[in-house]
C-alpha positions as CSV (number, residue, x, y, z in Angstrom):
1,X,-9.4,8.0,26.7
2,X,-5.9,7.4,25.5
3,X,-3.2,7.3,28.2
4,X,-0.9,10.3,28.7
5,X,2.3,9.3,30.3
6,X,3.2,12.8,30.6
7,X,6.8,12.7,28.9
8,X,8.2,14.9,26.1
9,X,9.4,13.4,22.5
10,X,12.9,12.7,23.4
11,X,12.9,12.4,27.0
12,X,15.4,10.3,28.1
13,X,14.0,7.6,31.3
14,X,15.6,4.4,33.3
15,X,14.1,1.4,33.0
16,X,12.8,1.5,36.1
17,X,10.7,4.8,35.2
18,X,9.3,3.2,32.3
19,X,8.4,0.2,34.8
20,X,6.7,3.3,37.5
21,X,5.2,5.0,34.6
22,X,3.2,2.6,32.4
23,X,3.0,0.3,34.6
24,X,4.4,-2.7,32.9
25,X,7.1,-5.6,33.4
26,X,10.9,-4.2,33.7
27,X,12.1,-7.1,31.0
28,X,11.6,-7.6,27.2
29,X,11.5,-5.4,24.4
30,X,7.6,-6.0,24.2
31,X,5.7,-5.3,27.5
32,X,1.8,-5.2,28.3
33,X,0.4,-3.4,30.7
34,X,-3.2,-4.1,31.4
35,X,-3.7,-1.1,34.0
36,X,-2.8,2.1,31.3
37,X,-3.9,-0.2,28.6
38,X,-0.5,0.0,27.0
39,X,2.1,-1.9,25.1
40,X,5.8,-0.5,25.1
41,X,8.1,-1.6,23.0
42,X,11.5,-1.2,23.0
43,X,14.1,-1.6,19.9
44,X,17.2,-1.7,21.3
45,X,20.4,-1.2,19.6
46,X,23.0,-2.6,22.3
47,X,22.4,-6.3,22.2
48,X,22.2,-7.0,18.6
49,X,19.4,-9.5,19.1
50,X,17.1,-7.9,16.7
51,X,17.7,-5.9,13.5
52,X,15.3,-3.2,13.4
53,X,16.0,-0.5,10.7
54,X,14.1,2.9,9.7
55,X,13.3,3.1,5.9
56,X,12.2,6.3,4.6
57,X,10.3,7.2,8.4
58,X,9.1,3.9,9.2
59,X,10.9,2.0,11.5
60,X,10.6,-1.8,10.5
61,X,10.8,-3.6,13.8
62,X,11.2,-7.3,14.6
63,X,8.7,-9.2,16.3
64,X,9.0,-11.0,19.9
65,X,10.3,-14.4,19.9
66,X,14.9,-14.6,20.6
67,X,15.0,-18.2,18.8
68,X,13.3,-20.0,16.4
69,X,10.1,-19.1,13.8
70,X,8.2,-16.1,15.2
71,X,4.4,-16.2,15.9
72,X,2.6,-13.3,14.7
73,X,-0.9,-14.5,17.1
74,X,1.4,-15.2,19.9
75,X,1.4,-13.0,22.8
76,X,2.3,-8.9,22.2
77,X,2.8,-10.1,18.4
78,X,-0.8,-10.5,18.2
79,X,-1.0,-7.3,20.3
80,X,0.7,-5.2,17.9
81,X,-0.6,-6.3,14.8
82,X,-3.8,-5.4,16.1
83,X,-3.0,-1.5,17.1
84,X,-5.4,0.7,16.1
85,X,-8.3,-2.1,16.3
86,X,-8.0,-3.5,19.9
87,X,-7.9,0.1,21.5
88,X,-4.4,-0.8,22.8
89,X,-2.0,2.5,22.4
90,X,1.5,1.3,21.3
91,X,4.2,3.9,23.2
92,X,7.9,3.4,21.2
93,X,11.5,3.5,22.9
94,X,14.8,3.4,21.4
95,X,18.3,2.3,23.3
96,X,21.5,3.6,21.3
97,X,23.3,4.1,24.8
98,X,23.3,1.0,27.5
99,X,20.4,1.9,29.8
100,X,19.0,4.8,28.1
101,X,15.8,4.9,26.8
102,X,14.8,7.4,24.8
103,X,10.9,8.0,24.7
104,X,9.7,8.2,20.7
105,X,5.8,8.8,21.5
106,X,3.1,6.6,20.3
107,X,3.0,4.9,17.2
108,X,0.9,3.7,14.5
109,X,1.0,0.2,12.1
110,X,1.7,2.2,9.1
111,X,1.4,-1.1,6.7
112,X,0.7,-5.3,7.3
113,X,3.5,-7.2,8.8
114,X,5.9,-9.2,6.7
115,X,8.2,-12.0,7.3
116,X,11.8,-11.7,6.7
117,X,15.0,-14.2,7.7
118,X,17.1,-13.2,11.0
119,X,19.7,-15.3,13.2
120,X,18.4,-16.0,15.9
121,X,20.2,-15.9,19.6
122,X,20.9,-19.2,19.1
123,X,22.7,-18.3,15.7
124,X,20.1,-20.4,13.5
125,X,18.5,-18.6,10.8
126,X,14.7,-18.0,11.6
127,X,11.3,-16.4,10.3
128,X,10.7,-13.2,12.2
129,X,7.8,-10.6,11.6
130,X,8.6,-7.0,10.8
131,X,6.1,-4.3,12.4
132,X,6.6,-1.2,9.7
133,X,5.5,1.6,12.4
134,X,5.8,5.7,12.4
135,X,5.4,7.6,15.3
136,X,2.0,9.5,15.8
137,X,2.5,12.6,15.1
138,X,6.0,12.0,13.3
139,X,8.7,13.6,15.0
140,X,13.2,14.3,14.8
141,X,13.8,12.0,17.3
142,X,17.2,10.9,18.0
143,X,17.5,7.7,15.7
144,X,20.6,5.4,14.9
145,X,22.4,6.9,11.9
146,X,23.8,3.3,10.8
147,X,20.3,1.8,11.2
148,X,18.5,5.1,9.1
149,X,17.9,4.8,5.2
150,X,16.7,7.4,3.0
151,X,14.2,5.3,1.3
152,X,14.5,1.4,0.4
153,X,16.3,2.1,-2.6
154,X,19.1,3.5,-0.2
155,X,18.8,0.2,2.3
156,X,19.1,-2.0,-0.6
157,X,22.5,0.0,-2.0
158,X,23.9,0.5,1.6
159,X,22.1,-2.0,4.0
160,X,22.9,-5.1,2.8
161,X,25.7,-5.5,5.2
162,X,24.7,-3.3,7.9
163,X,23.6,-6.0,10.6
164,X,27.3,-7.5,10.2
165,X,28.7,-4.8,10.2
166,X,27.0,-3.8,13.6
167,X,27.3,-7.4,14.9
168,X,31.5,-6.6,14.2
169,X,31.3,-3.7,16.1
170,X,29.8,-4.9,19.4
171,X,32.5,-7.6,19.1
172,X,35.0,-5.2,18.7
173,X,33.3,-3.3,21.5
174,X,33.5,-6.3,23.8
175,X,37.0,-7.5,22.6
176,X,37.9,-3.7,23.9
177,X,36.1,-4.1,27.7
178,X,33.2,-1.8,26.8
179,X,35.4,1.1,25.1
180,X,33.5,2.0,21.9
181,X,35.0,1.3,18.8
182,X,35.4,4.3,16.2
183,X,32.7,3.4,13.6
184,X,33.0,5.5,10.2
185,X,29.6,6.3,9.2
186,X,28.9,6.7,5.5
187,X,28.9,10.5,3.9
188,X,25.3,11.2,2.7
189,X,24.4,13.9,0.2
190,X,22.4,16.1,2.0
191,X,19.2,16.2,0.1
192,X,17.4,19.0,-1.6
193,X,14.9,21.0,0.8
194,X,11.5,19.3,-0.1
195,X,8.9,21.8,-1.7
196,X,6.7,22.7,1.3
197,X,3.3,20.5,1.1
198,X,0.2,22.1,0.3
199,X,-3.6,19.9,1.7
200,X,-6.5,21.7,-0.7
201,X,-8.3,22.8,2.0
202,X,-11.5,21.4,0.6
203,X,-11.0,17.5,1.3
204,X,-12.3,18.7,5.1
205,X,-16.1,16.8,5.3
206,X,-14.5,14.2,2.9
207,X,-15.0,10.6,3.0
208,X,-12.0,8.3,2.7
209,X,-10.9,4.7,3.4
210,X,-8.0,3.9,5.0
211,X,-5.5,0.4,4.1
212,X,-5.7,-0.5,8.0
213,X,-8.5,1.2,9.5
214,X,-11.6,1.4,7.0
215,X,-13.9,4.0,6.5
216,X,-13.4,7.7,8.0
217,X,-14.3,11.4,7.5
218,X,-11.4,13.8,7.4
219,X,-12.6,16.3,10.0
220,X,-9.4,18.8,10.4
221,X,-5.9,19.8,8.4
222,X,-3.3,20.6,11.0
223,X,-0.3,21.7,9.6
224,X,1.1,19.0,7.4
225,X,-1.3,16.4,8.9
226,X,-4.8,15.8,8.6
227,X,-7.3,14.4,11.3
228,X,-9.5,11.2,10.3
229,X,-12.9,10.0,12.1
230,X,-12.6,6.5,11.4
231,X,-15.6,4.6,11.9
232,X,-14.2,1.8,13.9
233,X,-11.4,3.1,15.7
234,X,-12.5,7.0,16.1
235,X,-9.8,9.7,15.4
236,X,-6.5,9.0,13.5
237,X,-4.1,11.9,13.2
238,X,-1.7,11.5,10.1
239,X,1.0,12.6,7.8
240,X,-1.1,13.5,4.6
241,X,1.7,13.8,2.0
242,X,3.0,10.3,3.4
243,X,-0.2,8.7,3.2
244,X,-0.8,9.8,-0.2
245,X,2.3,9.1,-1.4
246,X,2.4,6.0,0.2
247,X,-1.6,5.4,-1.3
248,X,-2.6,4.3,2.1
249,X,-5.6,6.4,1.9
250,X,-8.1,6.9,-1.1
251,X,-11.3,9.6,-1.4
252,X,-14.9,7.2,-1.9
C-alpha cells in the first residue's frame, strides 16, 4: 500500500517535518527513505543550483549531482527514473520562500529523461538529466511564475534568458542583505477558457498501452481523469486529455 503522509496539496512544512514525516535525511534535494518507501524531492528556487522549469504542466527537473556530468544509474537518479516500476512513490516539494516547503503531492515520470547543459556550482558547464514529472492527480499548486511556461513554444520565446535572469536577481538579492529585489514579471494574455473535456464513456473495459508503464485496462473515468490497471505496476490514475494529446497512451 502506497504511503499516506497525511498532508493537503499546498500545505506548507519545515524541513524538519518533512524529516518526522517521511522519514528521510534533512539535506539534499533528493532524499530516500527506506522505512515509508519514499523518495522526496525538493526543487528549490532559492539557491539557484538547479534550473528546474514547468512547461505546459510538467515540471522538468534536474537531476542529483552539484558539479560535473550527471549519472542517471547513480544513486536517487536511478531511483527516479525508475518510478512507477520499482514500487518507490515519488512525493514533490517546491521552495519559492527560504525555508518553506510547499507539499505538491505525489508525482509521476510523465516522459524518459533527457540531457541538457547547466553550470554547475563550480560554474563549469555540465550534462545534467531532466526528470519531466506532473503531479498525480494534477493540481493549482503555488508554482514560480518566472519558472512557468504556457507550452514550449512559450519557454523557447520567453525562457531563453530566464536562468540569468534569476541568477541576477539573487545577486541583487544578496548585494541588498536579503531585501528582495522588485522583479517585473512578464504580462501574459490570459488564455481563452478551454472547451470542457468530454471521455466517451465507452473506452471503460478497454485495453491500452501506456509509453512508461505497458499494458493496462482502463477500469474507471473520474472526472477529467481516467483510472488504468496496468499490468506491471497495478493502478495509474491520469489526466486523459493530457495523455492523449500528449499520445502517451494508445487503444490495442
Amino acid at each position: 500500500m502506497a504511503f499516506d503522509p497525511g498532508l493537503k496539496i499546498g500545505q506548507i512544512l519545515k524541513n524538519a517535518d518533512i524529516v518526522e514525516i517521511f522519514k528521510c535525511g534533512n539535506m539534499g534535494g533528493m532524499r530516500r527513505s527506506r522505512t515509508t518507501n519514499t523518495l522526496v524531492i525538493v526543487s528549490d528556487y532559492t539557491k539557484g543550483i538547479y534550473h528546474d522549469k514547468w512547461i505546459g504542466g510538467v515540471l522538468h527537473y534536474t537531476g542529483m549531482g552539484k558539479s560535473g556530468d550527471q549519472d542517471i544509474n547513480w544513486a536517487q537518479n536511478a531511483t527516479l527514473a525508475e518510478c512507477g516500476k520499482n514500487g518507490v512513490d515519488v512525493h514533490l516539494f517546491e521552495v519559492i520562500d527560504a525555508c518553506e516547503y510547499i507539499y505538491c503531492g505525489r508525482i509521476e515520470l510523465v516522459s524518459k529523461p533527457y540531457t541538457e547543459t547547466q553550470p554547475g556550482e563550480d560554474g563549469n558547464d555540465r550534462m545534467v538529466w531532466m526528470f519531466p514529472i506532473r503531479p498525480v492527480p494534477d493540481n493549482d499548486v503555488q508554482k514560480p511564475q518566472m519558472f512557468v511556461f504556457k507550452d514550449m513554444e512559450d519557454y523557447k520565446s520567453r525562457g531563453k534568458n530566464v536562468d540569468a535572469e534569476y541568477a541576477k536577481m539573487l545577486a541583487d538579492r544578496k548585494k541588498n542583505k536579503g531585501k528582495t529585489p522588485v522583479v517585473m514579471q512578464p504580462v501574459i494574455p490570459k488564455p481563452e477558457p478551454k472547451p470542457p473535456v468530454v471521455i466517451p464513456a465507452d473506452i471503460v473495459g478497454k485495453q491500452v498501452k501506456h509509453k512508461s508503464f505497458g499494458n493496462g485496462v482502463i477500469t474507471a473515468i473520474e472526472g477529467t481523469s481516467i483510472a488504468v490497471e496496468f499490468d506491471k505496476v497495478g493502478l495509474k490514475k491520469m489526466g486523459y486529455e493530457f495523455c492523449m494529446n500528449n499520445k502517451l497512451l494508445e487503444f490495442i
